[in-house]
Every structure is written in structure tokens, then in C-alpha cells.
C-alpha atoms as one frame of an Amber mdcrd trajectory, in Angstrom:
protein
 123.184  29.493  79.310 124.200  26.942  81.638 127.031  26.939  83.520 129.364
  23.749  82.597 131.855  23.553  85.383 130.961  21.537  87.859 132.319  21.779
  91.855 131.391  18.921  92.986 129.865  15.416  91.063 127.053  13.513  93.115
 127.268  10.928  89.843 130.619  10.072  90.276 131.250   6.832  92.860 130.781
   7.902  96.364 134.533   7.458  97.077 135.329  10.245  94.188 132.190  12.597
  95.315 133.975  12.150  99.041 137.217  12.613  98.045 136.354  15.582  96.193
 134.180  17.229  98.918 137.693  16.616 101.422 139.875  17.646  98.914 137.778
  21.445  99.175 137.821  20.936 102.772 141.058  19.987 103.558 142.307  23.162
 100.628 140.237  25.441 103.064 141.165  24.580 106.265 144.736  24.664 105.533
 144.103  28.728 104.394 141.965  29.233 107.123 144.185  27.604 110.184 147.338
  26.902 108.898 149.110  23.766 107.413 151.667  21.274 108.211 154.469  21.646
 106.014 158.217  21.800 105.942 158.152  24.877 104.267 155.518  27.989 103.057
 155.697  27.073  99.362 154.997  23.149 100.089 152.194  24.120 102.224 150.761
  26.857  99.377 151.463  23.727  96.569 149.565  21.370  98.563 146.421  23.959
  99.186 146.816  24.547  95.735 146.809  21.168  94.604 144.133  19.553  96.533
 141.597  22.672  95.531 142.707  22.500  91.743 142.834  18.735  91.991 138.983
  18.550  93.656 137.916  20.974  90.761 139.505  18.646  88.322 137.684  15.436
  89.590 134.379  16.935  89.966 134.635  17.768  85.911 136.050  14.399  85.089
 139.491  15.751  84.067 142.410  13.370  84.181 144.813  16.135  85.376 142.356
  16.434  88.203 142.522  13.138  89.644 146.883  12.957  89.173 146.866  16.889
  90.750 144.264  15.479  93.440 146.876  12.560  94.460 150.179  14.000  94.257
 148.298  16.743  96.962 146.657  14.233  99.092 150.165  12.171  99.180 152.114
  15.372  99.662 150.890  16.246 102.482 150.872  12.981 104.157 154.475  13.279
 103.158 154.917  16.857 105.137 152.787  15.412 108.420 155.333  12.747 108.923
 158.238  15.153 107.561 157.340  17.673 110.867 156.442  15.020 113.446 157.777
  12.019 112.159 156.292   8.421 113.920 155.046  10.889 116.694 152.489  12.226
 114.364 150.621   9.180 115.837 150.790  10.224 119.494 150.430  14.096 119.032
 146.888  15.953 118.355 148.258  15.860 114.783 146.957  12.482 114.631 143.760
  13.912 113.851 145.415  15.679 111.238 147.154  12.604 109.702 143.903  10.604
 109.657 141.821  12.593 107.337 144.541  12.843 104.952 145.015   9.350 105.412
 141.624   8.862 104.194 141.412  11.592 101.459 144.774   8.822 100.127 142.573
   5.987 100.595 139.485   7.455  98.665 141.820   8.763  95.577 143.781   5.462
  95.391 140.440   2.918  96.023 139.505   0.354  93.238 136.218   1.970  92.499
 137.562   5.329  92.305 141.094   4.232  90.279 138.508   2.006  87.250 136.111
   4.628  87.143 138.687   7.856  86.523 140.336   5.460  83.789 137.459   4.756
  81.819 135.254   7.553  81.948 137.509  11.060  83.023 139.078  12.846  79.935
């Protein structure tokens, strides 16, 4: 029997097969080293919701994509919650660009047409 979950897509645009593969990263590293976050819960909902959310994409589930944004923007939202403007002048700003460009992947043209027509 095949298996018919999927963890990542390569058929999928590339901005939805990169945004899934730094949604996994981005859930891992934040277990591994820590997150930014204004509190333990938001920092455990965002882990949560970028792996559940990269899972969701890569099997073309609607809930995926809308978990795999509110994540992404979440903690965007918590980076400039702890540091503020001066997330751009700390070693957070690092940080702040990769989730900057998970956002930009999710919320691309390509990536926005191609979740509305063809995820379920």
C-alpha cells in the first residue's frame, strides 16, 4: 500500500514547495533553540502552527495553507512584539528576515491562485 500523506510537494509552485520546506524548518528550529515570543504558549502555537500548517500545504489542504499563514504572520507579530523597530538593528534581524520571507512566499500571487483553485 502506498503511503498517501505527503511532507513535502515538489509539484506544487516553487513558492509553496519553499514555503513548505521553511515552514518545517522554521517549526524545528524554534524546538531545537528556542523562539521569540511574548509568552510559552504563543511560542508552542506558532511551532505548532507552522509544522501542522507545512503538513497541510504539502497535501493540498485548505486548512493547511490558512494554519500555515496565521503561523508565519504570528510570529512576525511576536519578533516585533519583543524587540520592537530594534528587531532591525539586533542579531534578531536574521530572525525577522526569514519569517519575513516564509510571509512573502504564503501570501505571493502564484502561491495565493494556485491554493484557491486546486487545494481542498
Amino acid at each position: 500500500m502506498v503511503n498517501q500523506w505527503k511532507w513535502v510537494n515538489q509539484f506544487q509552485p516553487q513558492t509553496l514547495y519553499m514555503a513548505t520546506i521553511l515552514c518545517y524548518v522554521d517549526a524545528v528550529f524554534g524546538l531545537l533553540f528556542g523562539f521569540v515570543a511574548t509568552s510559552v504558549l504563543a511560542g508552542l502555537i506558532t511551532i505548532a502552527a507552522l509544522a501542522a500548517g507545512g503538513f497541510g500545504i504539502a497535501n493540498e489542504k485548505k486548512w493547511g495553507y490558512a494554519v500555515a499563514v496565521g503561523g508565519a504572520i504570528l510570529q512576525v507579530v511576536m519578533l516585533f512584539a519583543v524587540y520592537g523597530v530594534g528587531v532591525l538593528t539586533s542579531l534578531a534581524v536574521i530572525s525577522f528576515l526569514f519569517d519575513a520571507a516564509l510571509v512573502a512566499l504564503l501570501l505571493h500571487p502564484m502561491s495565493r491562485e494556485y491554493q484557491r483553485i486546486w487545494f481542498k
